[in-house]
C-alpha positions in Angstrom: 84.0 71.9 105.5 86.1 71.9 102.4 88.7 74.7 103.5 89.7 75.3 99.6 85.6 75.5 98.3 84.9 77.9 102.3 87.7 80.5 100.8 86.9 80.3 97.0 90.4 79.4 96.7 91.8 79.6 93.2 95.3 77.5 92.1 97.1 79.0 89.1 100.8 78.5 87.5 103.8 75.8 87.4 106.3 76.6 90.3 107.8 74.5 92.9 107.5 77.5 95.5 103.8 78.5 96.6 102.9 82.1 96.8 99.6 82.8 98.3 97.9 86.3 97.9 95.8 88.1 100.6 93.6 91.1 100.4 92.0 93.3 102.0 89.0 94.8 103.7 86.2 95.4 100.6 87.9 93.5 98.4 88.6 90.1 97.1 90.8 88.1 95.2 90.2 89.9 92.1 92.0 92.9 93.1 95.3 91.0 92.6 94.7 90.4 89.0 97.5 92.9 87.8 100.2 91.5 90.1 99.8 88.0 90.4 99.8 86.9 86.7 103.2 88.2 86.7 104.4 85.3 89.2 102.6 82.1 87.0 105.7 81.1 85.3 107.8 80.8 88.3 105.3 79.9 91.4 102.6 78.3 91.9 100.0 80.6 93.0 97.1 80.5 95.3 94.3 83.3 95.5 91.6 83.3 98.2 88.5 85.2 99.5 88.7 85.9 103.2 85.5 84.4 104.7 83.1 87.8 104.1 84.5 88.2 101.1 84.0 87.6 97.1 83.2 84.3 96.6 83.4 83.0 100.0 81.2 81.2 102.5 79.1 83.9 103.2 77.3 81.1 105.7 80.7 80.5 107.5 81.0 84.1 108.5 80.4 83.8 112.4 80.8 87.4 114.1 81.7 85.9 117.0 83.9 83.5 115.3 86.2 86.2 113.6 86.1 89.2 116.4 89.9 88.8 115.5 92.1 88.6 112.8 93.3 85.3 113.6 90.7 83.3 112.8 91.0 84.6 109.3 94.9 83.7 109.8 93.5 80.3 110.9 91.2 80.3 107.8 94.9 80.9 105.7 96.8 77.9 107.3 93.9 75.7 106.8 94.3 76.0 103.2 97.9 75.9 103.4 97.6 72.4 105.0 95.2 71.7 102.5 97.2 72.4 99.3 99.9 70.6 101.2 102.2 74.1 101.7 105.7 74.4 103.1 107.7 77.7 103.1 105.2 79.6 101.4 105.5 83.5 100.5 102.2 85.3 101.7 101.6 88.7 100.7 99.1 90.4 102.3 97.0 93.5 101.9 96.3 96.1 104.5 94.4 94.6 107.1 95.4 91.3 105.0 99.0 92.0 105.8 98.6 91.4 109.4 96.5 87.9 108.9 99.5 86.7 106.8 101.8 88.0 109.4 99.8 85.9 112.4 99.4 83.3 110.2 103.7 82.9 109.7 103.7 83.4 113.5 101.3 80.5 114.5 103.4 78.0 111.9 106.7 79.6 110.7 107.7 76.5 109.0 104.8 77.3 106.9 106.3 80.2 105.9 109.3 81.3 104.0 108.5 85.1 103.4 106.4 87.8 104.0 105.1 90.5 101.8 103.2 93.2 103.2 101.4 95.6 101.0 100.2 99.3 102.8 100.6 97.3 105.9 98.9 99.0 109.4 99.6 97.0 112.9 97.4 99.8 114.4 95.2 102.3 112.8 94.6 104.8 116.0 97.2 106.8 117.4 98.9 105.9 120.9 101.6 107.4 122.9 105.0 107.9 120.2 102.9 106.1 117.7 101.4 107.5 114.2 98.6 105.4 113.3 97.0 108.1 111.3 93.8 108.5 113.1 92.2 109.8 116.7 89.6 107.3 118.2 87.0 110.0 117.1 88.1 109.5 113.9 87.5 105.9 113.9 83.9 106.4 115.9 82.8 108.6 113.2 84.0 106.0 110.2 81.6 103.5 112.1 78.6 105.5 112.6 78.9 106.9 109.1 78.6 102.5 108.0 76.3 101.9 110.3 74.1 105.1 109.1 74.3 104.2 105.0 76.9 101.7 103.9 76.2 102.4 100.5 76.8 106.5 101.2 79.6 105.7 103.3 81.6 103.1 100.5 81.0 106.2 97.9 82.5 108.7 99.9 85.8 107.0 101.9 86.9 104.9 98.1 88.1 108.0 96.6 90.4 108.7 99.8 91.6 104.8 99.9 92.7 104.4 96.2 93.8 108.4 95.9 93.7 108.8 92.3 91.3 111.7 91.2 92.7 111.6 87.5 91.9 107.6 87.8 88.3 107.4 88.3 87.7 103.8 87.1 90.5 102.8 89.5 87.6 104.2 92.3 84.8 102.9 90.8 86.0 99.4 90.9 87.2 99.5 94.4 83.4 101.2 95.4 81.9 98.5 93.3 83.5 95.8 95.0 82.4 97.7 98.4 79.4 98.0 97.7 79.1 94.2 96.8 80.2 92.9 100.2 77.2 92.1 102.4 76.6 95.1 104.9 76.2 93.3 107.9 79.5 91.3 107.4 81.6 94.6 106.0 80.5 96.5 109.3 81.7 93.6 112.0 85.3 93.3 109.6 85.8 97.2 110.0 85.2 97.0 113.4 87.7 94.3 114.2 90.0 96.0 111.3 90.1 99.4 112.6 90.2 98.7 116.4 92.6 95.9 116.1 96.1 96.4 117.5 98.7 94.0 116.2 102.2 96.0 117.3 102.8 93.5 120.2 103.4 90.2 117.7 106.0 92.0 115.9 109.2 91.2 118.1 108.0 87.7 117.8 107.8 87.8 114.0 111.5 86.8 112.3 110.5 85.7 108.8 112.4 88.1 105.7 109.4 90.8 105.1 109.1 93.1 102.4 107.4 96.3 103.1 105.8 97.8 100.7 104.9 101.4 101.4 102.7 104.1 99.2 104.6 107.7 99.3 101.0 109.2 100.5 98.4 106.9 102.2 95.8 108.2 104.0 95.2 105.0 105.6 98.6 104.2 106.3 100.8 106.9 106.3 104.7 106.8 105.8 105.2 107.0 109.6 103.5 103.1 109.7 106.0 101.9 107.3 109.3 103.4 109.2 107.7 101.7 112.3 107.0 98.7 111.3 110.4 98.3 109.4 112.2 99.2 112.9 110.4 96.7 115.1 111.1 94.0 112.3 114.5 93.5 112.1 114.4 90.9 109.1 112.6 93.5 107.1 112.9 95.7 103.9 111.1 98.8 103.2 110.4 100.3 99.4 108.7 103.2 99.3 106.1 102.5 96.2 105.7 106.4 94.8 102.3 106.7 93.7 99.1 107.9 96.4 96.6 105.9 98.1 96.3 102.7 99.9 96.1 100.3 96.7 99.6 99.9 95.0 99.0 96.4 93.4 95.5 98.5 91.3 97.4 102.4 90.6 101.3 101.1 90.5 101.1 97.3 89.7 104.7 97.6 87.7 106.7 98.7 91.0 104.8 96.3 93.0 106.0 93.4 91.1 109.5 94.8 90.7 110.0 95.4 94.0 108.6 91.5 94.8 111.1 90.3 92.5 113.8 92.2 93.7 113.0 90.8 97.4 112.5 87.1 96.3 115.7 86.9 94.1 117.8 88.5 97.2 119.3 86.5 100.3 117.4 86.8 103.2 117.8 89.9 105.8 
């Protein structure tokens, strides 16, 4: 299969460097359209659709296939190859984050940096480890999908993106629930939500930018220290706006704090 036409991959801008954005669950390429403009003049950049997602191959979506997040990381290098790629800079999105992090970890010459946007290597708690929610927590997310999808994307959006006074910033992320196929949104949730990445960490060395909201309910601030301690070749900013969707409700910090981590030496 044509890996480029599988992701709906799009290719803008002049650069040498290649800088390849990944979102997250619900959403799709479009969501980047206030940050990634902004990196045209300098890099050549790459969009995709996850498989499940936007524009994708809605026919290449294999539940058993992607029952983890690295086929998807799989699905990433694939067009890497494609496009011909060396030391590219991903940036990921939430559950994106961690596919762009597996994917630097399965061919780190790939891969020159890492930018990981409300990042979350485990969403449950565990033993001296915030995740920000109990397995019943999780349970009753998935029952509440599996009961009405629809219902369920109306009610959790205005908790992800966290701005009441922004409504159309809601609206557009429940919109772009709402248009992912049902079937496909509930299998990614489960192997989002139950996934469990903290053990590939120590393995990871590629310079990563963590990008941190001040107040995530789906990642809180605890995620972000942890992650920056177990990566040594890491930087955390603290993004202050609310929510789980920096690049939609604070795309101006998100890009200056990107620039500020790809004109600096590596960690």
């Amino acid at each position: 299969m044509d890996n480029l036409k599988r992701n709906n991959v799009t290719v803008l801008g002049t650069g040498q460097q290649t800088i390849v954005f990944v979102h997250g669950f619900g959403c799709n390429q479009h969501m980047w359209r206030l940050v990634a403009p902004a990196f045209e003049s300098r890099y050549r950049v790459v969009l995709l659709d996850l498989v499940g997602a936007g524009n994708s191959d809605l026919a290449a979506y294999h539940p058993a296939h992607y029952s983890t997040l690295a086929a998807h990381a799989d699905d990433v290098l694939a067009v890497l190859r494609e496009l011909e790629v060396e030391q590219a800079i991903l940036v990921g999105h939430s559950v994106g984050a961690m596919i762009v992090m597996l994917a630097a970890l399965r061919e780190p010459a790939r891969v020159a940096r890492l930018v990981f946007v409300a990042p979350s290597p485990r969403y449950l708690n565990d033993v001296d480890y915030l995740g920000g929610f109990e397995p019943a927590d999780i349970q009753e997310l998935l029952d509440a999908m599996d009961d009405n999808y629809l219902g369920w994307s109306a009610g959790i959006t205005p908790v992800i993106m966290g701005h009441p006074e922004r409504p159309e910033l809601t609206q557009e992320l429940n919109n772009s629930f709402c248009r992912t196929e049902p079937n496909i949104a509930r299998h990614f949730a489960r192997v989002t939500f139950l996934s469990d990445n903290r053990a590939d960490l120590p393995q990871l060395d590629t310079p990563t930018l963590i990008l941190q909201c001040a107040q995530d309910a789906l990642a809180p601030r605890a995620v972000g220290d942890y992650l920056h301690r177990q990566l040594p070749a890491s930087t955390l900013v603290v993004i202050e706006t609310t929510g789980h969707c920096p690049h939609l409700s604070a795309p101006q910090p998100t890009i200056e704090a990107m620039n500020h981590f790809l004109a600096s030496e590596p960690a």
